[in-house]
Each structure stands twice: as C-alpha cells, then as structure tokens.
C-alpha positions, 0 to 999 in steps of 0.5 A, a space after each residue: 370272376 364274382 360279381 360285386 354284390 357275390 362274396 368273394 370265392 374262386 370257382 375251380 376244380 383244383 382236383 380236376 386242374 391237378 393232373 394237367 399241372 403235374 403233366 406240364 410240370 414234368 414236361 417242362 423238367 424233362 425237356 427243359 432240364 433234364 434231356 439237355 443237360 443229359 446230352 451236353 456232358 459239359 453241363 454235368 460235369 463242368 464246375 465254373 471257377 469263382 470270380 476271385 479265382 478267374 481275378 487271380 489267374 488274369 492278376 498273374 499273368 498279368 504281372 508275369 508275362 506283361 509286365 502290367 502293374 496289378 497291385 496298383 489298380 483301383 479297381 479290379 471288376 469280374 464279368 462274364 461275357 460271351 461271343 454270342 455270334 458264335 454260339 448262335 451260329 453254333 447252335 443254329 447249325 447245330 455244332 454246339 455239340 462238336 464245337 464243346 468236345 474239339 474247340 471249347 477247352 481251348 476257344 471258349 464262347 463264355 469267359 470271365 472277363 477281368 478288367 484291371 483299372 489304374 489310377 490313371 485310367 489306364 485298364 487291362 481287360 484278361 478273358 480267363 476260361 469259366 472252368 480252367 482258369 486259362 487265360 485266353 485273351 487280353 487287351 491294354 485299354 489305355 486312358 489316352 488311347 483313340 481307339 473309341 472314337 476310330 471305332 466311330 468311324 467306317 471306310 477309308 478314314 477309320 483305316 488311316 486312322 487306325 494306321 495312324 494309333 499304330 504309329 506306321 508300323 510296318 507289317 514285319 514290325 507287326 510280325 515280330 511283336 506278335 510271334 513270340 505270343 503265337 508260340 506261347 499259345 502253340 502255334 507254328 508261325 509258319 502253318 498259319 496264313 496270314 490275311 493282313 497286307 502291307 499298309 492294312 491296319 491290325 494283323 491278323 492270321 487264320 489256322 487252316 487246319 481249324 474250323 467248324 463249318 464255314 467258321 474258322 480259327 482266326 488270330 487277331 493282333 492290335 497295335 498302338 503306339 507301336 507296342 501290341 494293344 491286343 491278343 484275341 483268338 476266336 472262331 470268325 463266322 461267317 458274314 451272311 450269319 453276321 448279317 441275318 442277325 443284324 437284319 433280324 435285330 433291326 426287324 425285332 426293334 421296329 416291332 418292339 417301338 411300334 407294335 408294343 411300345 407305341 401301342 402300350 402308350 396309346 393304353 396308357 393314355 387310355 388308362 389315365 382317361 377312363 381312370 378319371 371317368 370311372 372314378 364313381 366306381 374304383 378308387 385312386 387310393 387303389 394301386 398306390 403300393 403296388 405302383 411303389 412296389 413295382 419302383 423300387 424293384 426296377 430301381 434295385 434291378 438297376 443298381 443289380 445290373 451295375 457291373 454290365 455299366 461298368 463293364 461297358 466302360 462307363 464313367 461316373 458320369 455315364 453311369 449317374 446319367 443311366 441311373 437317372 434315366 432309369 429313375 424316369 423309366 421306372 416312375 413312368 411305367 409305375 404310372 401305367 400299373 396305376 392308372 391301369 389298375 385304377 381304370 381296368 378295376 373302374 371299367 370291369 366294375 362300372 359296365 360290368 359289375 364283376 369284381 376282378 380285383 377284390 379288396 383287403 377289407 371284402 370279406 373272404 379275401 384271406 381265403 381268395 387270395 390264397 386260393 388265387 396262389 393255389 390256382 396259380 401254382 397249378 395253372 403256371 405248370 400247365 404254362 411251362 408244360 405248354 411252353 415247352 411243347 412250343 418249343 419243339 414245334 418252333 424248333 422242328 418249324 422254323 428251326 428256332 434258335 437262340 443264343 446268349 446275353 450277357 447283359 442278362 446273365 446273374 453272373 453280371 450282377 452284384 446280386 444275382 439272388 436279386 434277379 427273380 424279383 423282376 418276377 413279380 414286376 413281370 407279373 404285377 404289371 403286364 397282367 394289369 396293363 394287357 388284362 386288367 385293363 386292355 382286354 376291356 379296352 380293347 373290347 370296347 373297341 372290338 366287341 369281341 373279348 376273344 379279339 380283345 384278348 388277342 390283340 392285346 396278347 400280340 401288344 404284349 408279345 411283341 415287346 420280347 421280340 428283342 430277346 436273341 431268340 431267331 428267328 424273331 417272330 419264334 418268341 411272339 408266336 410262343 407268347 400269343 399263345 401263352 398270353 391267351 392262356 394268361 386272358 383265359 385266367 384273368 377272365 375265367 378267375 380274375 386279376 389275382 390268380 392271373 397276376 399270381 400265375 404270371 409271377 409263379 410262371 417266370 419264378 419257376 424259370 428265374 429260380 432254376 436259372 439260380 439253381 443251376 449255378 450250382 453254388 449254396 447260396 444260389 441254390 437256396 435262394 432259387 428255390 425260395 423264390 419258387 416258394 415265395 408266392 406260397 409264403 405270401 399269400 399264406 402271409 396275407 391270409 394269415 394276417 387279413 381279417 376276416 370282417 362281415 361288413 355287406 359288400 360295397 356296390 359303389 365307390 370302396 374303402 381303401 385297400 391294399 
C-alpha cells in the first residue's frame, strides 16, 4: 500500500503473479468444469426446454386429462423447483450417477413447475420434466382450500383436520379415484404396496421393485372435498438423512445470527463511531455513490427474485410487505458500506498514514486503478485454483456434499442476466466491512494483524454457512482460508485490488453459471461479466484526469 505523502503506484511483479494465475485458472476449469461434466453425460447432451414449452405441455394436459379451464387463467408463472432432499441424498452417497441413468427420465429431481392462477384464485400447480416435457405431477390448489392452515398444525389435530378436507372418504373411495392415474403412469395396482390404512389421511403407495439405497419410489395421492387434490411420485429418503439435514440447518442459522450477524452489527457500530473520530482525516463525502450503488443492486436483485415470491404463493399484499422489507435491509446494509468505508479509510489514514483507498482526483489514479483490476484479474484465478483444490480436500475429508437451491437458480428469476451484479455488491461491500475497516478494528483490539485478519475471515465466513453445502462447517473452512488470501490483497496492495479481485472472483462463477445454460443470450452476457471489471477500470482510466496537484495530507476533496 502507499503512504499518503507517496504517489499513487501499485508494487507487484505482474510477470511473477502470471504463472500462478494460469495454473489456478486451469484448475479451476478442469476440475470445476470440464471433469464433471465429462463424467455426467446428462450434462453434455441434455437440452432443457423453454419456459414456454414446459407452460404448453402442463396447458395441455391440463385441459385433456383435467378438465382444468387454462384459457381462463390470470396468470400462467414458470418455475424451476427441485427435491433438494433428494439430490443431496443422492449425492452424499454418491448415486447421483446411477440415480440419472435408471430413474431420472422418469422421477426427475428438477422440473419446471407451472402454476395456472384463475380469477378466482383457484390454481393448478403441473411439474413437467426440464428435457422431455413430460409431465410428472400435478396439484388443484384451490382459492377455499384449508390445506395451508392443516399444514400448521402437527399430531392428532392435523390428521382430523386433513380427514375432515378429505370430506371422510373411505380408503376404497381413495383407491378408486387414484387407480385410473396409477395405470396411466404404467403402474400394476396390484404390484405396488400400499401404506396408508383405514381412517388415515392421504394415500399413499410404495413400488417395491424401485429403489436407490434406503430411498424408495413412493406414490402419494391428496384428497379434498372428495375429489383428488394431488399426484406426486418422488423417491422418499430416508428420515435420518431428514434429520441430519434440519439439524445441520438449525446449526448453520445459529452460526449465521450470531457469529456473523451479531458481530457484524457490533463493526457496524464500530464504524459509525470511528467515522466520527476520525473525521480530520477522511471525508463523508466519501462513499456516498458507492453506498448508492450497492442499493440499487439489491433493489434490483429483489425485484430479479420476483417469480420465487410468487412461486411461494404469495399475495400482492405479502409481496409489497417483502418488498418493503427489503428496502429497509438494503438502506441498512448500504449504511454499514458507508461508515466502513468512511471509518476504514480515516482509521488507516489517521494511526497509520497509508493511503488504501485512493481518491478520483490523486494524481496517477487512472493508472492504479487499472493496475488494481490487473492485479485483480491474476489474484482472482490464483483464488478459484486454490478453492478448487479445497474442494477435493473437504471432499476426500469430511466427505463434503452439496445439493440444490432453487431460490437461487437464474431459472427463477425475471433476469437472469441480472444475477452477477450481486458480484459487485459481494465485492464493493464485504472487502470494505471485513478489510477495509475490520482488520483495522480488530486490530486495535488484538494487536496482531494476522489475528485481525482472522478473526475477521471467520466473521465474514460464517455468514455463508446457510448455503446447502454439508456438512456446514465445509464452507466456512473453504472461505477462512479464501478470506485470509483476500486479507493478504488488501494489506500487500489495498482496497481497490482487494475489492476487484472479490468481484472478478465471483464474476467468473456467476458468469459460468449463465454460460452454462446454454442459450445466445446467456452465453453472452456470461462472459460480458467476466469482462466487465476490464471495461470499467479501463473506463476510469480513460476518463480520469491526470492532475499534478502535491497530494493532500489532511482532510481530501471529494472524490468518487
């Protein structure tokens, strides 16, 4: 890093950072991208159908086989949603493999899910296969239907409950309505064994003759007002799987409250305090755009994330209120970018005279910034070649698994193109909250900048331990190990190089994730994102003058 009275000028052997970076590079390409696609051939020659074909294929079945009034419906919403217990469980055991070539064309995991909405509210939910178009499920979610306020309740009163919105049907009733849809999906009624009795709620039925370890082919049939509700078939896993998960959940959301969101507070609040104490030597001028731009990304990231809202079931009502509750999030956690910024430049600054985070009109700060994205680019490959290499060593360890999201999926939002922009509020924010200024706070409490950086790696570590990645201490350990590296940017060349190697790092993964679905679109603006950070420090290189002023030593002019 500079110190204030030094011109601004990055120090780094780019030759010597070269080798490094190619060699993460091809790490992470190779066993990132190129190894397991090779060895799941669904990956390579699966296509995935359109929205619009999965909405046509649920539309006509729909009409042909329910009767269901399509060309009525309000509106018709296309998800994607998966049986995350499944696929984790599949994976965990590692008949992921054997699961795609026996079961997969049949029981998917992931499916396009198609919800027709009358005007009544009535709604009919149809699961169609991502590559067939076949459909596989389907459920009447009627306007008047109890079935959301049963699924409230536990025990006893749930199961008179459900009996009660069946309308006391009788288990041969149940038997008759749910055979003709048995033998329509090839099933022998009589090969399959039923598991529901006399005055139990639902029916349900499993198929011996198909299983995966301890999961089995389960057949489950709901029932209201006497006429069936739902058809789902699904492989069931097993209940300690169930369990491990939920416990390991519970663990994750304790870890996420208190050891990443009760202690980021405490730096916020940290932050807003030395902001004003070392107001003689930073400015609050500073930070502002970078604060508004960190808004409106979250805002637009929301407002991406509108079909999971609906798909969910909400109202207009419930959707306005999670809007506005995210308003408040995003103006909150802006704030923490700008007092950290403010504070984590003034701390630096005041106690030790270096310059981390230049301003727009220093001399040779065109130049540092494009050096910084340089440097970026090389230290962000070295990264995924490192976090590549953690992951055979967790996985070989701790036998470290992972399994879907679909809240997360670009196939549920409205943009998924919009999606790596949450690169740069990853990297504008988290390298100004737990570098920027936690490492110096920290250390002022530690007197160790080692320390420092640890403790403050494991802070921001922490708060990703609510990705279903298990078992959950897996992500925490990749990423104090990642944030230390980050620490080591920051304090070897600053907050620019560290913030532009955060965002290059999880553009590169974001922008795969867009390449990998294959369509022109996507595609191309996968690897516009990857380019992005080029194009704007180039950008601000191009257009920042280059001005002689001797640089300032107390309180700066405003700047970018």
């Amino acid at each position: 890093m500079n110190r204030i009275q030094e011109p601004l000028k990055l120090k780094a052997n780019f030759r010597t950072l070269m080798i490094p970076a190619i060699v993460g590079l091809v790490l992470f390409l190779l066993l990132q991208i190129v190894l397991p696609t090779a060895a799941d051939p669904e990956l390579q020659t699966s296509v995935v159908i359109t929205k619009e074909e999965a909405s046509h294929a649920a539309s006509e079945f729909a009409k042909d086989q329910l009767g269901f009034p399509v060309e009525e419906a309000t509106e018709t919403l296309v998800t994607y949603q998966s049986n995350s217990a499944l696929y984790g469980y599949l994976t965990k055991e590692k008949k992921l493999d054997e699961y795609n070539k026996t079961y997969e064309q049949q029981y998917p995991y992931d499916v396009f899910r198609v919800r027709f909405t009358l005007p009544g509210l009535d709604a009919l939910l149809v699961d169609v296969h991502m590559q067939t178009a076949a459909v596989i499920s389907y459920t009447l979610d009627a306007a008047h239907s109890s079935y959301d306020r049963i699924e409230l309740n536990t025990g006893a009163v749930r199961r008179e409950m459900l009996l009660l919105a069946e309308g006391n049907m009788t288990l041969s009733e149940k038997q008759a309505l749910a055979e003709p849809w048995l033998q329509r999906s090839g099933y022998d009624p009589a090969s399959l064994e039923l598991l529901t009795q006399e005055g139990e709620p639902k029916l349900e039925y499993a198929d011996p003759s198909k299983s995966v370890l301890d999961a089995q082919l389960k057949l489950e049939f709901t029932f209201e007002d006497r006429q069936l509700r739902s058809y789902q078939q699904a492989f069931d896993v097993p209940e300690q799987h169930t369990a491990y998960v939920e416990k390991q959940t519970q663990n994750a959301l304790m870890l996420t409250l208190i050891g990443y969101g009760l202690f980021t507070l405490v730096l916020g609040i940290l932050a807003i305090v030395y902001s004003v104490k070392t107001r003689a030597h930073t400015s609050f001028k500073r930070g502002v755009f970078l604060a508004l731009l960190l808004f409106v990304i979250q805002m637009l990231n929301t407002y991406n994330l509108m079909p999971v809202f609906k798909a969910q079931g909400m109202s207009s009502f419930g959707i306005a209120f999670m809007m506005i509750f995210y308003v408040i999030y995003s103006l909150v956690f802006s704030a923490l970018l700008y007092f950290s910024l403010v504070g984590g430049d003034g701390l630096w600054r005041k106690e030790d005279g270096l310059n981390v985070w230049p301003r727009a009109k220093e001399p040779g700060y065109g130049p540092y910034v494009l050096d910084s994205m340089k440097l970026g680019y090389l230290w962000a490959f070295i990264l995924l070649g490192i976090q590549s290499i953690i992951f055979i060593i967790l996985s070989l360890t701790l036998n470290t698994w992972a399994t879907t999201d679909s809240e997360q999926s670009p196939y549920n939002m409205l943009y998924p193109w919009l999606f790596p922009l949450m690169a740069w509020f990853a990297g504008i924010s988290e390298e100004a909250v737990y570098r920027l200024f936690g490492i110096k706070m920290v250390k002022k409490i530690v007197r160790s900048t080692f320390v420092a950086s640890l403790i403050t790696s494991i802070i921001w570590a922490l708060g990703h331990t609510l990705y279903p990645i298990y078992p959950i201490i897996s992500r925490p350990i990749e990423l104090v190990i990642i944030g230390l590296l980050f620490s080591y940017i920051f304090l070897r060349y600053g907050y620019l190089t560290a913030m532009f190697a955060h965002v290059i790092f999880n553009s590169t993964l974001m922008g795969i994730s867009l390449i990998l679905l294959r369509d022109a679109t996507n595609v191309v603006m996968g690897a516009f994102y990857i380019a992005l950070p080029a194009l704007v420090a180039y950008v601000i290189y191009r257009f920042n003058p280059q001005k002689k002023e001797k640089p300032y030593t107390t309180a700066p002019p405003e700047a970018l």
